[in-house]
C-alpha positions in Angstrom: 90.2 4.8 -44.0 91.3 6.3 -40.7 89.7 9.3 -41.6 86.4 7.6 -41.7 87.1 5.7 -38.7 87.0 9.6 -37.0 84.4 10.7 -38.5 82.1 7.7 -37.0 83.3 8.4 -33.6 80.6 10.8 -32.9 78.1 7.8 -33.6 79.5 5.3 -31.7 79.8 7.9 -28.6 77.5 10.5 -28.3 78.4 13.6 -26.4 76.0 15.1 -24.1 75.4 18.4 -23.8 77.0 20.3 -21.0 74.4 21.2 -18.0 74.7 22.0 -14.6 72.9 20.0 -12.0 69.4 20.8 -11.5 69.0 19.2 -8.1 71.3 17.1 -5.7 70.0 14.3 -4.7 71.2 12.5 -0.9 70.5 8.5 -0.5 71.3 6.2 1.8 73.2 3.5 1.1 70.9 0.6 0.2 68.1 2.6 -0.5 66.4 3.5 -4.2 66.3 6.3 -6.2 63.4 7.7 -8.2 63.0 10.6 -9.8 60.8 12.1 -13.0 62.2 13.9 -15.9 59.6 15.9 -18.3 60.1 16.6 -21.6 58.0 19.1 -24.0 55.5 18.6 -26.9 58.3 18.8 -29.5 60.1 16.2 -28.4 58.7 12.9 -29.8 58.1 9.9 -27.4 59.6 7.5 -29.6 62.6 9.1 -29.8 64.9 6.9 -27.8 65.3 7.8 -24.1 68.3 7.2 -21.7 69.7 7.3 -18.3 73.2 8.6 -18.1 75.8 8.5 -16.0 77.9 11.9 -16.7 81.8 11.2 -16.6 84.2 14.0 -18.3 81.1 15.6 -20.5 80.5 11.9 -21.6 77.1 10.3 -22.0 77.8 7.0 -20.2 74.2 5.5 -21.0 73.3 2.8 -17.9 69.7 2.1 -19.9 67.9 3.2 -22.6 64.3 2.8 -24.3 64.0 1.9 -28.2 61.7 2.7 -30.8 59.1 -0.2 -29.9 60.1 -0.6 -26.4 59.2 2.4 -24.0 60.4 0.2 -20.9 63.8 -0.9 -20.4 65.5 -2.6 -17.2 69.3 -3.2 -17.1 71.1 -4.5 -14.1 69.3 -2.3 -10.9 68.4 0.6 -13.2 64.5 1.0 -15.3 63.7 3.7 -17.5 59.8 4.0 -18.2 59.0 6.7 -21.0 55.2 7.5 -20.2 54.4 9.0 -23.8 50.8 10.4 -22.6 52.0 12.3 -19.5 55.3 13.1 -21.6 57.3 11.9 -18.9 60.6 9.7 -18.2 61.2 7.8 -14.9 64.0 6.7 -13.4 64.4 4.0 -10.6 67.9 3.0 -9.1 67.9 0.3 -6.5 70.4 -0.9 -4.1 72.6 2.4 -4.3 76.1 2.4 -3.2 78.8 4.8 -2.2 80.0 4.1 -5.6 77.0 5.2 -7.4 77.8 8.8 -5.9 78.0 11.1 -9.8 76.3 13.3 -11.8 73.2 11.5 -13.9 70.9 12.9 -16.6 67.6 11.8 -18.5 68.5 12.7 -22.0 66.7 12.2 -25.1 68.5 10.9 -28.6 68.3 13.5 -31.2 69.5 12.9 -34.8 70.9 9.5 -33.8 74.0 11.0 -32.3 73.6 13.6 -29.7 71.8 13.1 -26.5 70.0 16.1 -25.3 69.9 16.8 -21.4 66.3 16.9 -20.3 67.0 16.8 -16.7 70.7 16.5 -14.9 70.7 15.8 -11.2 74.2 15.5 -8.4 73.6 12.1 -6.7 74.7 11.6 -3.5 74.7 8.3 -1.7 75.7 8.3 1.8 77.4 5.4 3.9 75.8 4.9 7.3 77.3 6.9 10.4 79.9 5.0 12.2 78.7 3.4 15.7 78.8 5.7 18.1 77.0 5.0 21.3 75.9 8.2 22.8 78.2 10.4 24.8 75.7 12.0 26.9 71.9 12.0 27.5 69.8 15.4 27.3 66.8 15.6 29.3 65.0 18.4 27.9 60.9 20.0 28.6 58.7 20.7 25.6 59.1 23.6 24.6 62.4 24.5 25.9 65.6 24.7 23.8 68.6 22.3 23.0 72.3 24.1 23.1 75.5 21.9 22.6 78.8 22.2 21.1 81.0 19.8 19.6 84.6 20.4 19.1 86.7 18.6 16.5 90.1 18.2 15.9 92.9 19.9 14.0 92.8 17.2 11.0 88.9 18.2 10.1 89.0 20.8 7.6 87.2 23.7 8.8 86.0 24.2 5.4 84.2 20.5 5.4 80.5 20.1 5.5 79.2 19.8 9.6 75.8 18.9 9.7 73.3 17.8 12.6 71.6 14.3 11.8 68.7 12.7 13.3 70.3 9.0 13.8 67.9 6.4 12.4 69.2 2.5 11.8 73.0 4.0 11.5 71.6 6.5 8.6 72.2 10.0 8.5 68.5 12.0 8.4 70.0 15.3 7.4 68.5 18.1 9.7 71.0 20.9 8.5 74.3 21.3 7.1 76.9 24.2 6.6 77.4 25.4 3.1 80.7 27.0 2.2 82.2 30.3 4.2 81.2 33.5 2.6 81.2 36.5 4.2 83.1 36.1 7.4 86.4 33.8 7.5 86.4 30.9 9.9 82.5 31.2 10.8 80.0 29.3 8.9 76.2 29.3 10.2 73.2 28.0 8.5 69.5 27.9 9.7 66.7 25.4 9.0 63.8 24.9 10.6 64.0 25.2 14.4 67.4 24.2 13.6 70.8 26.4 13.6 74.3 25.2 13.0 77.3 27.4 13.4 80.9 26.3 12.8 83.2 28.0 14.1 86.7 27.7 12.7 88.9 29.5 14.5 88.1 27.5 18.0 86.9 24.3 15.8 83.4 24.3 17.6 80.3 23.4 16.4 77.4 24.9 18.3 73.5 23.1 17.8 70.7 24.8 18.7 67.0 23.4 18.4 64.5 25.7 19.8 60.8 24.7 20.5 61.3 21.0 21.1 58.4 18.6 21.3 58.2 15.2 22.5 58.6 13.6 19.3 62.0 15.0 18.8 63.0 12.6 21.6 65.8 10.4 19.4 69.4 9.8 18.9 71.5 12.7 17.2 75.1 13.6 16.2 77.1 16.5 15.1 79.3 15.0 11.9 81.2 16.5 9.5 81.2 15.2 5.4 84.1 12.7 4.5 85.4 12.7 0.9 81.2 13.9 -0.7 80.0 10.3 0.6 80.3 9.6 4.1 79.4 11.5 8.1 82.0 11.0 10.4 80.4 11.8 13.7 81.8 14.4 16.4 79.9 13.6 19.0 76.6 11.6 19.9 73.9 12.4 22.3 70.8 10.7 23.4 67.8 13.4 23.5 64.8 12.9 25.7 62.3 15.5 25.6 59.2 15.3 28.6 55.9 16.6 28.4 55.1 18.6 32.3 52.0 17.7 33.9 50.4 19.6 36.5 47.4 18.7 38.2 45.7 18.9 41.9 45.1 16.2 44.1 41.6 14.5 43.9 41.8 15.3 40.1 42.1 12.6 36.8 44.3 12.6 33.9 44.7 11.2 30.7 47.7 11.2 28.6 47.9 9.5 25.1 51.3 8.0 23.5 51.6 7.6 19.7 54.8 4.9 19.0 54.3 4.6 15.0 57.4 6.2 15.0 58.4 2.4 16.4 57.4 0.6 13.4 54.5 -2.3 13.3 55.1 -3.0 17.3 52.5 -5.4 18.6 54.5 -5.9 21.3 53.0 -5.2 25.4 53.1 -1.4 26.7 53.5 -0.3 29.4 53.5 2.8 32.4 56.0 2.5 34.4 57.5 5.0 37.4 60.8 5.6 37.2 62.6 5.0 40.6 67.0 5.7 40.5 68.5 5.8 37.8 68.2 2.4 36.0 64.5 1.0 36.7 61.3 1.9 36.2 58.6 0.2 38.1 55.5 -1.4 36.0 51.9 0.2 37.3 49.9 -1.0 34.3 50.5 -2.8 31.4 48.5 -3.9 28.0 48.0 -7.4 28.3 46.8 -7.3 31.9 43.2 -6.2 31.8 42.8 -3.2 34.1 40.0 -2.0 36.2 38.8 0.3 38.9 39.1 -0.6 42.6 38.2 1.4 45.5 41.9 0.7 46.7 44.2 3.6 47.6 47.1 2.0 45.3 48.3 3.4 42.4 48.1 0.3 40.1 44.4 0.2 41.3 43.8 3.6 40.1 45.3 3.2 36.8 44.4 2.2 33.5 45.9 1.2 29.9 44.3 1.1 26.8 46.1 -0.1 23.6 44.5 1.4 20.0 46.7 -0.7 17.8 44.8 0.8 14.8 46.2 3.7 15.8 48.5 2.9 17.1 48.7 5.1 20.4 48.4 3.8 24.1 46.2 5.7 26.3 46.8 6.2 30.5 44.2 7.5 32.5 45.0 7.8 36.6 42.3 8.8 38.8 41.6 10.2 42.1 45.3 11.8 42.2 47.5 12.1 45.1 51.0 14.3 45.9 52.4 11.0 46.5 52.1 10.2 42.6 54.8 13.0 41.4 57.0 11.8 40.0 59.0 10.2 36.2 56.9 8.0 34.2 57.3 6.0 30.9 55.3 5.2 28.2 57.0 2.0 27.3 56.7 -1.3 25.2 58.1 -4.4 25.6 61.3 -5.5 22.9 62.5 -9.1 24.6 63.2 -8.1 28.0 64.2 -4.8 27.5 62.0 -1.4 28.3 62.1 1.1 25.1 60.6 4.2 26.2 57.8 5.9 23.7 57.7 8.9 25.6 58.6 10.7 29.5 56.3 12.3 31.5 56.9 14.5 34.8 53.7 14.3 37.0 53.5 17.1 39.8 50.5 16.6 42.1 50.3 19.3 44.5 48.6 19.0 47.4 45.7 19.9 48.3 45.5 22.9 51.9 44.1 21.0 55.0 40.9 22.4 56.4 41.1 25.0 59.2 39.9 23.3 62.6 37.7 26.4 63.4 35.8 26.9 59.8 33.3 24.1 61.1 32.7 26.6 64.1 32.5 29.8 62.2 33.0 29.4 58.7 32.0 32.9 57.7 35.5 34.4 59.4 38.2 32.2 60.5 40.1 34.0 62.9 43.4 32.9 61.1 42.3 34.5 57.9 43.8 37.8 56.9 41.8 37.8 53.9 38.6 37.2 55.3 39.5 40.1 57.6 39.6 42.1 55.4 36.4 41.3 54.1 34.5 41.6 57.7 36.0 45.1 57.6 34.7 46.1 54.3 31.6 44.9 55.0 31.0 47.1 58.6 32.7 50.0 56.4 29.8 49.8 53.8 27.3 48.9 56.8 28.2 52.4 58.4 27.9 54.1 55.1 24.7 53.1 54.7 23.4 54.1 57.7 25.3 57.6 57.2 23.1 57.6 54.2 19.7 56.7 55.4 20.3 59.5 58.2 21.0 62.2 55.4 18.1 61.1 53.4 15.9 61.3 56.7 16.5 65.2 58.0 16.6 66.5 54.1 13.1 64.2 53.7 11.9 65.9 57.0 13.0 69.3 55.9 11.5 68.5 52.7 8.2 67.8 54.2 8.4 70.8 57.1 8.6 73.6 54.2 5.9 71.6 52.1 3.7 72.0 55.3 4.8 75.3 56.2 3.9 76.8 52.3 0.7 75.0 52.8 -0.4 76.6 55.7 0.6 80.5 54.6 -1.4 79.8 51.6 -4.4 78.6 54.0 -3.7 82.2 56.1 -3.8 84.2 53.2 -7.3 82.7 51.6 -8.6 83.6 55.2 -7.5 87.4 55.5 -8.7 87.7 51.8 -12.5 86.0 52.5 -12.8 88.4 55.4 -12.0 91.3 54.0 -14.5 91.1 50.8 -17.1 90.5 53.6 
């Protein structure tokens, strides 16, 4: 009898075949999973399909199809088995810390094996820790980000650092370190405009973004992984990347602000000066219409446009003056508060005052070095030319003496000859 009892062990738990991850997957708490696991023509759709949860080589199944029932939902897990695109999905909602494991679509073969079609490392992520920025960088387009973060004796060297883009307390994964290789205490990895380098034996980690654009204007932190599941953060900074303007005075401009980034906002924009440190000074603003005076002011020679379809706010300023340089803010109202969309430094340079004797003589004023120099190219080509004209005149009078001179020999010689016949 107990014999038996072993022998239908196999049935009651079936084993699942060994297989290394295919993928790692990185959630956020609170967020869903989905993913897609094919399987081939030989493996029959109403073979019974599962979702597993991998613990010790152990098939823990967390849902599974049937025979007649190709959809299956069981607590925040569903299984779908599309038998025309021969394809299994998988959505998990509401992921947790906890959820963190190693999951596989599997198929049911012989009613007491599951077969791996697909095997994936899950990863869910608690939020970052709230860190309220340690610094603010103020960096131009195009220009490159370089800042180190030190950590303490207690951080492994050999943990994870990565860069994250801070969004709602979430980690956006930018780049991370993998583990040392091929030189102890240094770890350095590259992505995108990106680079990361940790180095262990001064416990540094050094960020560098190159190529930075106005929309990388955000919060960010260096962080290093906590026990597979959670960023602890280093250090926090606020970046603010500004687009340079450079115009004349006299001139227009036009600048456009995209703030989808900001979610459905409805809300008033705004362009705003920046004066000090803390305030910035309102010149136009959405729900004021705005229209052209004649007036010197700036707010009279500005004007707002909000595309909500689009969700950009357009500034045009006319008739530009050096006075305008300066900071400016696209901006949108969130209760009372200003939250900037993007940072703009305006340089107007001034246009040169006209010379008080170029109404007199415009062609040379006498403070003018270049047009000088002009006057004196000028009498140096006029004195060439008359150089010329008097070469051209004694070899065109030579020309014409010999021309004469020829003529009138030949006329001598027809003479002698008409004499002497008579």
């Amino acid at each position: 009898m107990e014999l038996r009892a072993l022998l239908l062990l196999p049935l009651c738990f079936p084993a699942l075949q060994a297989q290394a991850p295919d993928a790692e997957e990185r959630q956020a708490e609170g967020s869903a999973l989905s993913i897609r696991c094919h399987y081939k023509a030989q493996t029959n759709y109403q073979q019974q399909k599962a979702w597993c949860r991998m613990r010790d080589g152990e098939c823990e199944p967390l849902v599974e199809t049937t025979q007649y029932k190709n959809k299956a939902t069981k607590g925040k897990v569903t299984i779908v088995d599309d038998g025309r695109y021969r394809t299994v999905s998988i959505t998990m909602t509401n992921l947790q810390a906890e959820d963190s494991g190693t999951y596989s679509c599997a198929y049911l073969y012989n009613s007491y094996r599951y077969i791996p079609l697909r095997t994936i490392s899950l990863i869910v992520l608690k939020p970052l820790q709230a860190q309220a920025p340690d610094a603010e960088e103020r960096q131009a387009e195009g220009s490159t980000l370089s800042i180190q973060c030190p950590y303490t004796a207690w951080t492994d060297y050999q943990q994870k650092k990565a860069w994250c883009r801070v969004r709602d307390r979430q980690c956006e994964l930018l780049v991370e370190t993998t583990k040392p290789a091929q030189y102890p205490y240094r770890n350095e990895a590259t992505k995108g405009k990106v680079t990361i380098v940790d180095d262990g034996w001064y416990r540094t980690v050094s960020i560098s973004m190159t190529n930075l654009q106005a929309e990388d204007s955000g919060t960010y932190s260096c962080a290093y992984l906590y026990n597979s599941y959670r960023y602890i953060p280093l250090r926090t900074i606020s970046l603010i990347v500004f687009k340079e303007l450079h115009t004349g005075e006299r001139d227009s401009l036009s600048v456009q602000c995209p703030y989808s980034a900001l979610g459905n906002n409805t809300g008033t924009k705004v362009w705003c000066r920046r004066e000090g440190q803390t305030e910035c000074k309102i010149v136009a603003r959405s729900d004021y219409p705005s229209t052209w005076h004649n007036s010197q002011g700036l707010e009279d020679r500005t004007l707002i446009q909000d595309d909500t379809q689009k969700r950009t706010v357009s500034i045009t300023m006319q008739k530009l003056q050096a006075q305008d340089s300066g900071l400016y803010w696209c901006a949108l109202y969130r209760g009372h508060e200003l939250i900037r969309i993007m940072e703009f430094q305006l340089s107007v340079s001034k246009s040169e005052a006209p010379n008080s004797l170029s109404s007199i003589s415009p062609v040379i004023p006498s403070n003018s070095t270049e047009s000088t120099i002009g006057i004196e190219e000028e009498m140096k080509q006029h004195r060439l030319q008359t150089i010329l004209w008097l070469v051209l005149g004694i070899v065109s009078s030579k020309i014409l003496a010999i021309a004469i001179l020829v003529l009138l020999t030949r006329r001598v010689k027809r003479t002698s000859t008409v004499k002497a016949s008579r």
